[in-house]
SETIDO-513818 format. One record per residue (C-alpha): x, y, z; residue in one letter; residue number from 0. Coordinates in pm, whole numbers. Layout:
% SETIDO-513818
u X	v Y	w Z	residu a	num NUM
...
% end
This chain:
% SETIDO-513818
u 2369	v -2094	w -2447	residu x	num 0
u 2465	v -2011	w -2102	residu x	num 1
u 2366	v -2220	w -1831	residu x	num 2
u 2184	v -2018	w -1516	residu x	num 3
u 2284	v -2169	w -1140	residu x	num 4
u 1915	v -2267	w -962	residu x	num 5
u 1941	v -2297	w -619	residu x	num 6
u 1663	v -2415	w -380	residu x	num 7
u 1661	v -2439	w 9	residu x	num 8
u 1459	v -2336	w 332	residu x	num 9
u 1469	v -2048	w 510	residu x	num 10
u 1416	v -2182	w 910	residu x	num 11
u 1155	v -1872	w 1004	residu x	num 12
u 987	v -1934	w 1351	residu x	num 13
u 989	v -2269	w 1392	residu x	num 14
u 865	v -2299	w 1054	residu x	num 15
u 1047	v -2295	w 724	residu x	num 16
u 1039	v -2045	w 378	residu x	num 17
u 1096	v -2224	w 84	residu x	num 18
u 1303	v -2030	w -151	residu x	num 19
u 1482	v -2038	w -548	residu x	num 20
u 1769	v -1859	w -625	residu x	num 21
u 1840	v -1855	w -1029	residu x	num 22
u 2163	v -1690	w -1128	residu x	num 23
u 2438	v -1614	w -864	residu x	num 24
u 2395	v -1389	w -585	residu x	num 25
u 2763	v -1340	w -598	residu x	num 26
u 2700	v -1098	w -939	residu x	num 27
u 2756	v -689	w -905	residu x	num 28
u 2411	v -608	w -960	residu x	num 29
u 2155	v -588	w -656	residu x	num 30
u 1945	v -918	w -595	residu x	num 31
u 1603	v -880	w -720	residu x	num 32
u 1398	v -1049	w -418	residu x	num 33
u 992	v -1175	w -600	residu x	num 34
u 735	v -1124	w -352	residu x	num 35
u 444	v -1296	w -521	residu x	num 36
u 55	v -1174	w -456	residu x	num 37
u -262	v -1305	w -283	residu x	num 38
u -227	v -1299	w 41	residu x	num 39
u -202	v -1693	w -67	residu x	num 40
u -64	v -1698	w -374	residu x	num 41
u 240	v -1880	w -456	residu x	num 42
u 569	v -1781	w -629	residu x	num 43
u 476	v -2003	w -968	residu x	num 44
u 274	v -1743	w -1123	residu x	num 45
u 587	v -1554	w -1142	residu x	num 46
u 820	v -1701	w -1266	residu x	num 47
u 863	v -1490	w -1557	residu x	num 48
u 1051	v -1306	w -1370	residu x	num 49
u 1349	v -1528	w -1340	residu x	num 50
u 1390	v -1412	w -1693	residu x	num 51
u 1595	v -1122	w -1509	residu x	num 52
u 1870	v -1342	w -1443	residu x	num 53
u 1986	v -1316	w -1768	residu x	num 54
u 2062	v -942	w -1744	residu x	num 55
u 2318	v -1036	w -1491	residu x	num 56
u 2127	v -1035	w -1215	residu x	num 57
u 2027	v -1321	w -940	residu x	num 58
u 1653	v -1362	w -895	residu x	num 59
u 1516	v -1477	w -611	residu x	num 60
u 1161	v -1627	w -564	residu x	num 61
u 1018	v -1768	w -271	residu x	num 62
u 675	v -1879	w -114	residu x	num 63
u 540	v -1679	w 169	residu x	num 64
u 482	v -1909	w 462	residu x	num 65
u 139	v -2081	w 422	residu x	num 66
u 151	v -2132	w 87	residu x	num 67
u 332	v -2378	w -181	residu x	num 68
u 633	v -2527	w -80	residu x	num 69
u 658	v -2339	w 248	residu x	num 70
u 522	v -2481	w 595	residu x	num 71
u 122	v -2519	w 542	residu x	num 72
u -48	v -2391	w 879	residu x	num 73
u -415	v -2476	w 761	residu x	num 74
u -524	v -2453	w 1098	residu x	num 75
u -369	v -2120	w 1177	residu x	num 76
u -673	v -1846	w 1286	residu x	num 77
u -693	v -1513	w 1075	residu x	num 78
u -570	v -1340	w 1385	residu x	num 79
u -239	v -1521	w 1317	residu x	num 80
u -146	v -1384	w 970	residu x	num 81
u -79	v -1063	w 944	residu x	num 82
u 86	v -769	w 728	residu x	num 83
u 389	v -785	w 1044	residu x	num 84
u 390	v -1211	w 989	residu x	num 85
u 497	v -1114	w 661	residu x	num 86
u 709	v -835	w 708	residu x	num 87
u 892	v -1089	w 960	residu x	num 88
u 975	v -1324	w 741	residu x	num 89
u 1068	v -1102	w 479	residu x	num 90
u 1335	v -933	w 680	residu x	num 91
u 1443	v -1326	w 815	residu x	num 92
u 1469	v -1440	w 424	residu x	num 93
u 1666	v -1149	w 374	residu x	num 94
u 1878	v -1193	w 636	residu x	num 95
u 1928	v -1570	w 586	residu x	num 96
u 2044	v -1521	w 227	residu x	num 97
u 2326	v -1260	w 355	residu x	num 98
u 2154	v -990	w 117	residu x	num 99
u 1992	v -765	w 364	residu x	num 100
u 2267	v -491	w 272	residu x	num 101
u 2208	v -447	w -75	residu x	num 102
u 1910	v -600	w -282	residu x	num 103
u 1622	v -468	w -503	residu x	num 104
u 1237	v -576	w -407	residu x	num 105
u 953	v -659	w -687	residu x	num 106
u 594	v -722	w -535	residu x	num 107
u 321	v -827	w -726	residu x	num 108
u -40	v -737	w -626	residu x	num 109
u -72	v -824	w -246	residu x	num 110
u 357	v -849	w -306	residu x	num 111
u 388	v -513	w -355	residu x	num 112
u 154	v -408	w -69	residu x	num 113
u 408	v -576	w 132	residu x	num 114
u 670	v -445	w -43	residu x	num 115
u 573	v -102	w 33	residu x	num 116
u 515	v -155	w 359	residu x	num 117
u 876	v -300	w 352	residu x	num 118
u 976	v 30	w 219	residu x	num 119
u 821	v 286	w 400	residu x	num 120
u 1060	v 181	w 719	residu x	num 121
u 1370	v 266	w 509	residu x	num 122
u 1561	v -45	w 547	residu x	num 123
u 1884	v 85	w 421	residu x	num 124
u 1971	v -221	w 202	residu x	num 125
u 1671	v -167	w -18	residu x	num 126
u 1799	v -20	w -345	residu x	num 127
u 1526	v 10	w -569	residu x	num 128
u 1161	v -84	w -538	residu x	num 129
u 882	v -261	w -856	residu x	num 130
u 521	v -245	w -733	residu x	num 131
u 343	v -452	w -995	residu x	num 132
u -55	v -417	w -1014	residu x	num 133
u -88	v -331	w -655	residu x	num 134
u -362	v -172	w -478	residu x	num 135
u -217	v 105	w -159	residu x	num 136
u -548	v 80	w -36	residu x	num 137
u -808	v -169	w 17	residu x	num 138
u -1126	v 10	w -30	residu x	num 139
u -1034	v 163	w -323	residu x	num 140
u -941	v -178	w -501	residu x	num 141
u -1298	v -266	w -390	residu x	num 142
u -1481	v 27	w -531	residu x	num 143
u -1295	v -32	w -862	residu x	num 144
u -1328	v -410	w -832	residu x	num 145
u -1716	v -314	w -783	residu x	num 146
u -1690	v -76	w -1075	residu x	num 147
u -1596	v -314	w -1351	residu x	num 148
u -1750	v -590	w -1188	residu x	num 149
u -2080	v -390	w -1331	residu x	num 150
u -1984	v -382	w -1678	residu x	num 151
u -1978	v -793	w -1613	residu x	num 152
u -2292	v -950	w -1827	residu x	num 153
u -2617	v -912	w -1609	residu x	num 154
u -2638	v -1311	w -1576	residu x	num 155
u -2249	v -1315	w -1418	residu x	num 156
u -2379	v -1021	w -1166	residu x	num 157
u -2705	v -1217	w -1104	residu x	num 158
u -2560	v -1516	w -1014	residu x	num 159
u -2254	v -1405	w -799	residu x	num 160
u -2506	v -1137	w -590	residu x	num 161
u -2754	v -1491	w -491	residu x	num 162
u -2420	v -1644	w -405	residu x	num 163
u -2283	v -1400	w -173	residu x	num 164
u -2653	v -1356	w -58	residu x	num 165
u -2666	v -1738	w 54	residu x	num 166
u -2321	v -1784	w 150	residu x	num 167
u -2297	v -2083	w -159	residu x	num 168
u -1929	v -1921	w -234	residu x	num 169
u -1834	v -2255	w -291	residu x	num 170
u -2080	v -2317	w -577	residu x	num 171
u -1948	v -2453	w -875	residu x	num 172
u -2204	v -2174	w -1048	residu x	num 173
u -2006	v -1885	w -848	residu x	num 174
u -1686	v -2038	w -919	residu x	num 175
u -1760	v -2012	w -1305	residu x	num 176
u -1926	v -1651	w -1280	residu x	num 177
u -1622	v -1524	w -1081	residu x	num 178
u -1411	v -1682	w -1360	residu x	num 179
u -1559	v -1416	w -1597	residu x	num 180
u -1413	v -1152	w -1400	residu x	num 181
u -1085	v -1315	w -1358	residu x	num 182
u -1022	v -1381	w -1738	residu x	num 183
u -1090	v -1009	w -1845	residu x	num 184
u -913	v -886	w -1550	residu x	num 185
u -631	v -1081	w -1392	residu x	num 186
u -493	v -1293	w -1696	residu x	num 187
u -618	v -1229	w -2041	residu x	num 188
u -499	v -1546	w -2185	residu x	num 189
u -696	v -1783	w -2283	residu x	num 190
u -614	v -2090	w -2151	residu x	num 191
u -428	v -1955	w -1829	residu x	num 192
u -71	v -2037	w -1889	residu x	num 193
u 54	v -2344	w -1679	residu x	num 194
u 219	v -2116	w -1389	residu x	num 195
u -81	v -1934	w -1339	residu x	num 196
u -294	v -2209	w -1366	residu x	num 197
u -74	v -2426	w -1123	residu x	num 198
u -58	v -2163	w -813	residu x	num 199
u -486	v -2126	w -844	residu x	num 200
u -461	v -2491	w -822	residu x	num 201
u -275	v -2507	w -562	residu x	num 202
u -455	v -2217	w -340	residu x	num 203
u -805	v -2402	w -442	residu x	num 204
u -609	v -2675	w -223	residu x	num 205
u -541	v -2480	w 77	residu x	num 206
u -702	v -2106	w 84	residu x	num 207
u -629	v -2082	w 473	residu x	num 208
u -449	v -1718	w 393	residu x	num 209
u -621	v -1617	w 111	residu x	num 210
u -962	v -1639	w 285	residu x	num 211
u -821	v -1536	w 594	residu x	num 212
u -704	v -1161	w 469	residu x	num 213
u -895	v -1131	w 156	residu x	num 214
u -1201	v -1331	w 147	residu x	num 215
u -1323	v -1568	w -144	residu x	num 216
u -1266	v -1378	w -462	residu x	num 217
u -1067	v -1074	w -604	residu x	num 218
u -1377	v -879	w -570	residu x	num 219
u -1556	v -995	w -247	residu x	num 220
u -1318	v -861	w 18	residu x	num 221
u -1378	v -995	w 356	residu x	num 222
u -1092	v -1055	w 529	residu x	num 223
u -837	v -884	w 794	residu x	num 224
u -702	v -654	w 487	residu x	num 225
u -1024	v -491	w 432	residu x	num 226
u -959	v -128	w 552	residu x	num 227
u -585	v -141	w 495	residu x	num 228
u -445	v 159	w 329	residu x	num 229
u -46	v 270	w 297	residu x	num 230
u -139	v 613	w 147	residu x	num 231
u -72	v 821	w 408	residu x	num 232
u 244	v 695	w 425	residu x	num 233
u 356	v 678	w 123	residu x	num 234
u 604	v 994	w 93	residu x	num 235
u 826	v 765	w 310	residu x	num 236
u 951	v 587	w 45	residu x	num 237
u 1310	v 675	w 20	residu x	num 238
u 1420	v 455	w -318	residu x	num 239
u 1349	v 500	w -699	residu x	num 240
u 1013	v 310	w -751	residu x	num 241
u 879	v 192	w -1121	residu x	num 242
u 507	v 115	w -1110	residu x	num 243
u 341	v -170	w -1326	residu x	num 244
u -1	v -222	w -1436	residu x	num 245
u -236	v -331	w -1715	residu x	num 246
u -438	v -155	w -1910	residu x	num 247
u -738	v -411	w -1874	residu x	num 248
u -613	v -435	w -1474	residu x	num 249
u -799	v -510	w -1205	residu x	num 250
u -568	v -248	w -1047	residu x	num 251
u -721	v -2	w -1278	residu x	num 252
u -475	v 365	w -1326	residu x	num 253
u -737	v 506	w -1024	residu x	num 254
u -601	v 243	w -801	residu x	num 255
u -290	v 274	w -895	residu x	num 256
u -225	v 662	w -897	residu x	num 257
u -218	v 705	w -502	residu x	num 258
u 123	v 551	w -547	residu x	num 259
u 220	v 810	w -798	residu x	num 260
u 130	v 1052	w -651	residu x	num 261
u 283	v 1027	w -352	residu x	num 262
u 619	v 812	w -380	residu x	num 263
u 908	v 1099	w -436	residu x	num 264
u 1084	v 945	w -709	residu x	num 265
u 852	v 704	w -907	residu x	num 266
u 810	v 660	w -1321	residu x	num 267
u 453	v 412	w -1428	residu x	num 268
u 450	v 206	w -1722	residu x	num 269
u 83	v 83	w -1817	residu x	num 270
u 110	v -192	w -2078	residu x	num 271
u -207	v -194	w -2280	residu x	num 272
u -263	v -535	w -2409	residu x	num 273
u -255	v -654	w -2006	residu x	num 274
u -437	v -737	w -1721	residu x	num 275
u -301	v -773	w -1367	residu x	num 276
u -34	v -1007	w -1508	residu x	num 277
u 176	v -838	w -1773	residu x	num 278
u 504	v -1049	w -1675	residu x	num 279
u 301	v -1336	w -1891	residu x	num 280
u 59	v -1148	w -2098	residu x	num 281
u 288	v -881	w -2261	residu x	num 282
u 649	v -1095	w -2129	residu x	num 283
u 911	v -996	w -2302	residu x	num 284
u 821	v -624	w -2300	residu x	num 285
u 789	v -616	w -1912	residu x	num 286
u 1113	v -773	w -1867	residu x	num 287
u 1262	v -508	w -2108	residu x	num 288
u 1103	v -245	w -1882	residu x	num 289
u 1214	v -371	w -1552	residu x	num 290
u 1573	v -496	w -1635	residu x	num 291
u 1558	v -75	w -1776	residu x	num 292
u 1475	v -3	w -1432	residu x	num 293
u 1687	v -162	w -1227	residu x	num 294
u 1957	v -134	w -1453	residu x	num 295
u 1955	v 221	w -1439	residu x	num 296
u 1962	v 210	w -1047	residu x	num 297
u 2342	v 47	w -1072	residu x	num 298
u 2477	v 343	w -1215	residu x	num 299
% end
């Protein structure tokens, strides 16, 4: 069996530094496929899966945003320093830093492919092709869907995350486990979490300085600086073919999702049914088929 390159290193990014993995070698004729992983405050672990790709010829690159896993920590860092432009930043420095900025593909998961749009819509003309995976375009309607199935939750789970929020006991090992309800039927399905997933919650229950800063405590209780953002409106400015993801069981549920169908110009969806807001590990192999498909069929 053939033996896939890994490369690690740092991006320097503002006197900070972007951790980042290449596997397979950038040198290859097919675009770079660049992972931006979810949160804000995730880490690129849960996604892994996706290094799969390099096997189709292709190098995959993951890497942390800063604030998070193997990137410079900045626990102390106010909410009114991270922001959608922070990220945008250091996307564009990664990019540049790796000497792909002229020709690469983009896959953003959840709060990664609200960035990833927002990438887009300026019409960078390296960007080649475009995977939102399980992403919301707008903020209040992933809370009025969130909100939605958080209702068909048992009445005990409801009970005891409204006296939560109520006393501002977030931190409650009672909430914790009542929010876990919602997470298992709606962002990972299986039962227990595999170790990726379970190692990048692990690590954000270390340090939630960006999480809690742009989204707020949980999934469904959205408090931060992202609250009212939207990229609806512009939308139509996406100027590369775009293949949608999302789970049947998803927390980014089809009404969240279709604002990005509807209004991206070239765009195909693929809902996988026995998934959640994490197909790349709850249906694997059949959402690596789909997206290798996809960006295969932008090479031509």
């Amino acid at each position: 069996m053939e033996t896939i390159l890994t490369i690690e290193g740092y991006a320097p990014f503002g006197g900070h530094r972007t951790w980042y993995r290449i596997t397979g070698d950038p040198g290859q004729d097919k675009a770079p496929l660049v992972v931006v992983h979810g949160g804000p405050g995730c880490t690129h672990d849960y996604v892994d899966a996706f290094a799969d790709l390099a096997a189709t010829g292709r190098a995959v690159i993951h890497y942390d945003q800063l604030g998070n896993g193997n990137s410079t920590r900045l626990p102390d860092k106010g909410k009114d320093f991270w922001t959608v432009d922070l990220f945008l930043d250091e996307m564009d420095n990664l990019l540049s830093h790796l000497g792909i900025a002229d020709r690469y593909t983009l896959l953003g998961q959840s709060w990664g492919g609200m960035l990833s749009s927002e990438h887009a819509v300026r019409q960078p003309p390296g960007l080649k092709g475009l995977v939102i995976a399980n992403s919301p375009p707008s903020m209040r309607l992933w809370v009025e869907e969130a909100n939605r199935l958080r209702e068909a939750l048992p009445a005990e789970v409801q009970a005891t995350l409204l006296k939560h929020e109520a006393a501002g006991t977030l931190d409650d090992p009672d909430y914790k486990r009542a929010s876990r309800v919602f997470y298992d039927r709606h962002v990972c399905r299986i039962t227990p979490w595999p170790e990726e997933v379970a190692r990048t919650f692990a690590i954000m229950d270390e340090d939630a300085t960006v999480y809690e800063a742009m989204n707020g405590p949980t999934e469904f209780h959205v408090i931060g600086t992202l609250k009212d953002w939207s990229i609806i409106d512009r939308l139509h400015r996406i100027a590369v073919p775009t293949l949608l993801i999302s789970g049947r069981h998803d927390e980014a549920t089809p009404t969240v999702v279709q604002p990005f169908a509807d209004n991206i110009p070239d765009v195909r969806w693929t809902i996988f049914e026995e998934s959640s807001h994490m197909p790349h590990v709850e249906e694997r192999a059949a959402c690596m088929t789909a997206v290798a498909a996809f960006l295969d069929g932008l090479e031509g």
